[in-house]
Every structure is written in structure tokens, then in C-alpha cells.
C-alpha positions as CSV (number, residue, x, y, z in Angstrom):
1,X,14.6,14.6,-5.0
2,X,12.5,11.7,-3.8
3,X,11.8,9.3,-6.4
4,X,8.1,7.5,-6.9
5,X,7.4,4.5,-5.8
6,X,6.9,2.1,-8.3
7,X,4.3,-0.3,-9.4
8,X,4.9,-4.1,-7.7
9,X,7.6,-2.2,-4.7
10,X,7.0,-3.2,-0.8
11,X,5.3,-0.5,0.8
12,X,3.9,0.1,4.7
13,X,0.9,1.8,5.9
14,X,1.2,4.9,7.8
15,X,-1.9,5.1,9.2
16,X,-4.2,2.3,10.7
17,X,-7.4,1.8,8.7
18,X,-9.7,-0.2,10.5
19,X,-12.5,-0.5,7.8
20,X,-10.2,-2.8,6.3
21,X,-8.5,-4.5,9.5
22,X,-4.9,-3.1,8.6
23,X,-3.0,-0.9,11.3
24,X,0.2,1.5,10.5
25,X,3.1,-0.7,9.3
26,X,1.1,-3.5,7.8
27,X,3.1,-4.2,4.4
28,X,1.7,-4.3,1.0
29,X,2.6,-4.3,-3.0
30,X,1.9,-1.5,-5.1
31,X,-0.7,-3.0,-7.8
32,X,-2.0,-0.1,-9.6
33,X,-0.9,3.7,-9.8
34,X,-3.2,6.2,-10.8
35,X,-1.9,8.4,-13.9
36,X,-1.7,11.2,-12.1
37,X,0.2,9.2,-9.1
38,X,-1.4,10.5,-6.1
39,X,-3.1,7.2,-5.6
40,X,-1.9,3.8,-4.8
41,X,-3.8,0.9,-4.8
42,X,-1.9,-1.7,-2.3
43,X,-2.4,-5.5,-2.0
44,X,-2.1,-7.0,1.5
45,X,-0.9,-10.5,1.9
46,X,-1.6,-13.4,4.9
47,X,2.0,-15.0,5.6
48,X,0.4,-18.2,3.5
49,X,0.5,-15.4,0.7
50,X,-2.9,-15.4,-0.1
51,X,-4.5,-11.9,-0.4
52,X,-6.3,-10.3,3.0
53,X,-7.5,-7.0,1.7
54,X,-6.9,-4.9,-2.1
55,X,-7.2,-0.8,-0.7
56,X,-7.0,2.5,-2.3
57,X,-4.6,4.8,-0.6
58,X,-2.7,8.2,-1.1
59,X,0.5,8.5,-1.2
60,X,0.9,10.2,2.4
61,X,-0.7,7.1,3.7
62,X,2.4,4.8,2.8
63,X,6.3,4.6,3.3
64,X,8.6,2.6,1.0
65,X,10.1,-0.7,3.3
């Protein structure tokens, strides 16, 4: 049984999501779960580690790393 990803874990996109300028395999952390754990909400990081984008997803829109 697959276990659920967990709040502050490395996740990757699976999908692109333009709206927010992120493609499939961008990398995030897991901020927030929703109770019911069907959705994520991931922040993306600049490689100077200041935040890029904070987005909403489900959880078939991201892998764990």
C-alpha cells in the first residue's frame, strides 16, 4: 500500500501548469494538506530559495522525488 505524502516532503509536478509558469517536474514542498488529503498545496522555490509561486494541487498532479 502506497503511503501519503507527508507535509514538508519534496514533491514534482506531473503536469505543466502554465497559469502559474511551472511545467511537469518542477519540484516543490508540501505546505498544507487538506483533512481529507486529496489536496496539496505545494511551495515552489527559485535556486536563491526564495519562493516563485504557492499552488493548490491534487494529488494526481504530483509524484514524490
Amino acid at each position: 500500500m502506497r503511503t501519503m505524502i507527508q507535509e514538508l516532503e519534496r514533491v514534482a509536478l506531473k503536469i505543466d501548469m502554465p497559469e502559474h509558469h511551472l511545467k511537469a517536474g518542477d519540484m516543490g514542498t508540501v505546505v498544507d494538506i487538506t483533512s481529507d488529503g486529496q489536496e496539496y498545496t505545494i511551495e515552489f522555490f527559485t535556486l536563491d530559495g526564495e519562493t516563485y509561486a504557492v499552488v493548490p494541487v491534487l494529488t494526481t498532479q504530483i509524484r514524490r522525488v
